[in-house]
N, C-alpha and C positions, 0 to 999 in steps of 0.2 A: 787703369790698373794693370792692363794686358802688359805696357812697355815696363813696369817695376819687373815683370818676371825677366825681364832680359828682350825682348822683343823690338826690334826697331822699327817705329810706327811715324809715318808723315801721316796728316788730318787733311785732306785737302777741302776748304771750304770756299764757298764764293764769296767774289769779293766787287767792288766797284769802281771804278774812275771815279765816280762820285766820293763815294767813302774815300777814298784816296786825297782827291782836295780837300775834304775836308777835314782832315785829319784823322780820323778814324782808318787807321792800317794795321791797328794790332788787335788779331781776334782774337788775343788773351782777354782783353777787356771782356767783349760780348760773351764769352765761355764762362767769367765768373759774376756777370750778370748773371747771369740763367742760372747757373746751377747753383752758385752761392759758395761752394764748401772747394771748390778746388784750388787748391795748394799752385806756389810758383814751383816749388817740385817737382809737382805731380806733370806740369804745362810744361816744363823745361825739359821733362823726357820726352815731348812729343813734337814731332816738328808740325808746324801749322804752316800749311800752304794756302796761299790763297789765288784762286781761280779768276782770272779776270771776265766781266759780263758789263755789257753795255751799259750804260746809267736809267737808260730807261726802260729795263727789263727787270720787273718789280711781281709781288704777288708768286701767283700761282706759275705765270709765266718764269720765273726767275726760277722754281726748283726744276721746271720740265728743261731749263738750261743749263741749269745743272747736273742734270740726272746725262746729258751729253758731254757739257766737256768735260768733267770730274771721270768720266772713263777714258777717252783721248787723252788726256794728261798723263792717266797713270802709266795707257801702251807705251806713250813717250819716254816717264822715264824708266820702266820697264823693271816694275815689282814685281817680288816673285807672289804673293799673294796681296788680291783687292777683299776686301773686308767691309760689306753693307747690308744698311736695312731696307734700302731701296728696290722695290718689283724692274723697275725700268733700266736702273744703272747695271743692278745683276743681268740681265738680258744682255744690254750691251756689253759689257766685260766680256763675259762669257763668248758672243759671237765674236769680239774681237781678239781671242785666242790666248785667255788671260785666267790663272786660275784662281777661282774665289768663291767664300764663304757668303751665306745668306743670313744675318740673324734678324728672327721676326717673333710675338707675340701672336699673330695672326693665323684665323684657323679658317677666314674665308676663302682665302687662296685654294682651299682644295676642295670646297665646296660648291662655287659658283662656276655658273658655265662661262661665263665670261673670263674666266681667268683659264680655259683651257690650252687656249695657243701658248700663257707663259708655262703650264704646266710640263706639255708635250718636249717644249723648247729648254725647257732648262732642269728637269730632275733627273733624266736619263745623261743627260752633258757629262764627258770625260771629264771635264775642269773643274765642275761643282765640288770642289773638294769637301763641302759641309754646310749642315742649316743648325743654326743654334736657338732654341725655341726657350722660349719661358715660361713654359708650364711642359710639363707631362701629356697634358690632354691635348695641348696644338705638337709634338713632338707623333703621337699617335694617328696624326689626321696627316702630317708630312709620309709616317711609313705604309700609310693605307693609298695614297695615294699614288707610291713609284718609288720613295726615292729609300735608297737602299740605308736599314737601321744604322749600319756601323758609322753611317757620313751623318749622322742626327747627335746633339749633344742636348740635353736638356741642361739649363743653367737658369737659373730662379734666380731673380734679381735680387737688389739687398740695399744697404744704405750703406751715409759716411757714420762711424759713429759719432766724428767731428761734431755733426749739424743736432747732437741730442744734448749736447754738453752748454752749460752747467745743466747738472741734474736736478731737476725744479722739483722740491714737493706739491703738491697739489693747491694749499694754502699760499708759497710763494710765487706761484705761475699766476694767481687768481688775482693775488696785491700788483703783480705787474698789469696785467688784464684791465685792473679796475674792476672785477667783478667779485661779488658777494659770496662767501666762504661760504656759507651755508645752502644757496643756490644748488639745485639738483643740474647738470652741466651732461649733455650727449653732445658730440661735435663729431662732424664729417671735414674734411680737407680734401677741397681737389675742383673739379670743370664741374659747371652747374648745365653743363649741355646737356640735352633730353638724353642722345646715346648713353649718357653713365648711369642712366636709371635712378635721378637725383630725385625726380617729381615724387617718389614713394615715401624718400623720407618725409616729406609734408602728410602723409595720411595719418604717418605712424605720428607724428607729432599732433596732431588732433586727438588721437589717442590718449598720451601719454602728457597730459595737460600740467601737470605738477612739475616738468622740468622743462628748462631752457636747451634749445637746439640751437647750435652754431653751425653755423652753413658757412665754410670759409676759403675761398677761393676765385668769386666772382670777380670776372675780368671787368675793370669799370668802363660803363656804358658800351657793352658788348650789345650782342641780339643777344644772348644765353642770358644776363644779367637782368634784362629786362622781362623778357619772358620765364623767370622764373619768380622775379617778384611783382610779378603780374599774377600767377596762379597763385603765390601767398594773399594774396590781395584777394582773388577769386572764391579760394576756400576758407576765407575769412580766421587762417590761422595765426595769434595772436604770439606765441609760443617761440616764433620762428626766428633767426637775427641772423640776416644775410649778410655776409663783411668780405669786401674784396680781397683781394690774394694778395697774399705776405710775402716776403721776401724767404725763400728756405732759411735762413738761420732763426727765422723769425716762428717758422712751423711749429715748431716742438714747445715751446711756452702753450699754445692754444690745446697740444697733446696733453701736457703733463696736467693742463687746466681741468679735464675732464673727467667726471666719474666713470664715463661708458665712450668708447670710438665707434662709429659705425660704419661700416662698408655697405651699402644701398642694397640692402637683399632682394633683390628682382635677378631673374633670369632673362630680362630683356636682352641687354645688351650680348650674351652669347647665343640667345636662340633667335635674335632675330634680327643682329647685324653682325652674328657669326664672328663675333673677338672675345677671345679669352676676359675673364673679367680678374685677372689676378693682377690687382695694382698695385705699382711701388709704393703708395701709402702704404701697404698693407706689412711690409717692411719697419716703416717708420711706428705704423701703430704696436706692433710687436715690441720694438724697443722704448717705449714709453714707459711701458709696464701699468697698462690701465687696460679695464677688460676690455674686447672687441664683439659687437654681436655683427655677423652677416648672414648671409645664405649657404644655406646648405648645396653648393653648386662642384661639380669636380674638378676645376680647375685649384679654388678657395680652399678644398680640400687634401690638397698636396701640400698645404703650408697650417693652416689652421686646424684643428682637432677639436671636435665637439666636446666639451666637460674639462679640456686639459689646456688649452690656451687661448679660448674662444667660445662666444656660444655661438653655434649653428642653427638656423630656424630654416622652415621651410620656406624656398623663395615665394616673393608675392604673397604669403600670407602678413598681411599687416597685423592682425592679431595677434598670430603669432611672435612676433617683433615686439610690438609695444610690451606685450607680458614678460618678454625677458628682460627687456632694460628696465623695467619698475620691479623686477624680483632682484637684479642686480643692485640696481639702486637702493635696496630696502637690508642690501646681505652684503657688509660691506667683506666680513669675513673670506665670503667666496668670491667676491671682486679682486681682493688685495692676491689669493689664490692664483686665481687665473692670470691674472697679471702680473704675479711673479715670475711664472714660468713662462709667458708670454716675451718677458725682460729676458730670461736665460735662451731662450729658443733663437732668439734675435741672432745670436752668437753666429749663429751656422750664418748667417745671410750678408753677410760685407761685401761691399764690393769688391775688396778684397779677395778674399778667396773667393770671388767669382770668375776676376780676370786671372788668378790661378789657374780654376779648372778649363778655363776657356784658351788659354795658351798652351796648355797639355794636350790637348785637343789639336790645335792649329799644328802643332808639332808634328804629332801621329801623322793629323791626313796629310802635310808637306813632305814626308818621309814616306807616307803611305803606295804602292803603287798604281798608275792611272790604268 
């Protein structure tokens, strides 16, 4: 969205000898795998480079080679700004006398000791021209940390509104579905790995035995996939319907499907592996227009509002949880509520005016003096 403002952007991605013989050259393809919703448009404003890497440098090994030559490339052909969410690539950039932006969601980086060499090394840097955070609350942990407010942008992620469209009533998502109109319907969408704090919704679904939970996003025959219908299995919840991951265009039918969306109200995953929990679902569930309950957490809190487009409980109480989605479910008047303006608040969040404000930005500190 950054290049619609006028910005001229090469994507430099890795690529293969491999991929190459086999026909696989054009990482338009794999960009609208993944993401689902992006336009030849939107791909034609950007140049996509691709990085050559040996054929049998795979895995983990293949980003730590990337995170090398994707900055040697850029010195070569000699951008005025690099643009990443990589700890490693930014280091090197930076040492190799290259100025550039950091955007991250992450708020370990300023907490753990182990991240203090990239601290020291790279927040005081003349060339850091900027870190672009995702919430408020990791934007706060950047200026507490060193790095000067005016280089900090706070930019809250957002959605296509493309991937919501057609607009499903609740009745017509359900007939797609194959599922029962009458059916009480909570769904979550997203990684059923332990870090996103997935295992709570099963307590709350013992709980809350009168409705169906949709758990949908499970990678098929992952480790997270098994090990989490292993503990359905363990706490003997009946309630539960684990369903592998959909295609983005495919999301928003399982959205519109639902009486209630849930965000996993645990505080784990920011107090005790130190990352914001403000996720891009959280976007999508807003433009659905069907109520959301999560955690009352501060990051959640920048985007969601307790009584006005959300309900908020306190995290890790399971009780607490299960009694709002059976008050919601029983009050359809104050669901339809919350979820209208839930639907209008969306507005503010397009990716769109996000690569707006995030080019306005780039502008400033390019202009700005070192």
């Amino acid at each position: 969205m950054m290049a619609r403002q006028g910005l001229e952007i090469d994507l430099i991605v890795p690529a293969s000898r491999r991929d190459k013989d086999d026909g696989k050259t054009d990482p338009k393809d794999s960009i609208r795998r993944f993401y689902g919703s992006v336009s030849d448009e939107l791909l034609d404003r950007v140049g996509l480079v691709p990085v050559w890497r040996p054929p049998f440098v795979q895995g983990n090994v293949r980003r730590a080679a990337h995170d090398v030559s994707a900055p040697f490339h850029a010195r070569r052909v000699g951008y005025d700004l690099v643009y990443t969410r990589d700890l490693y690539a930014l280091a090197l950039t930076l040492t190799l006398g290259m100025p550039s932006v950091f955007e991250t969601y992450r708020t370990d980086v300023n907490l753990l000791r182990r991240f203090a060499p990239f601290r020291k090394l790279v927040y005081k840097h003349p060339l850091l021209m900027g870190v672009v955070t995702h919430s408020r609350l990791a934007a706060d942990y950047f200026v507490k940390a060193g790095v000067d407010s005016e280089r900090v942008l706070v930019a809250h992620n957002g959605y296509s509104p493309s991937v919501m469209t057609p607009v499903q009533s609740k009745e017509e998502a359900r007939r797609a579905l194959g599922i029962d109109v009458h059916d009480r319907l909570v769904c979550y969408t997203g990684h059923v790995n332990p870090k996103k704090g997935v295992d709570i919704l099963l307590h709350i679904a013992r709980q809350v035995t009168d409705a169906t939970f949709l758990i949908v996003g499970a990678i098929a025959g992952s480790d997270d996939e098994r090990h989490f219908a292993k503990l359905i299995e363990d706490l003997g919840v009946s309630n539960v319907r684990l369903l592998p991951r959909v295609s983005p265009a495919n999301v928003s039918t399982y959205l519109y499907a639902a009486d209630c969306l849930i965000i996993p109200p645990t505080a784990g995953p920011l107090e005790r592996f130190h990352r914001t929990v403000l996720p891009m679902k959280t976007y999508l569930y807003l433009a659905s227009g069907r109520p959301i309950v999560a955690a009352d957490l501060p990051d959640l809190g920048e985007i969601l509002e307790d009584g006005k487009n959300a309900v908020l409980v306190p995290p890790d109480d399971v009780d607490a949880c299960a009694a709002a989605l059976a008050r919601l479910m029983s009050d359809p008047r104050e669901s339809d509520r919350l979820g209208s303006q839930a639907r209008d608040d969306a507005s503010l969040y397009t990716w769109e005016k996000r690569g707006g404000r995030i080019a306005e930005f780039l502008r400033a500190r390019m202009s700005a003096p070192v």
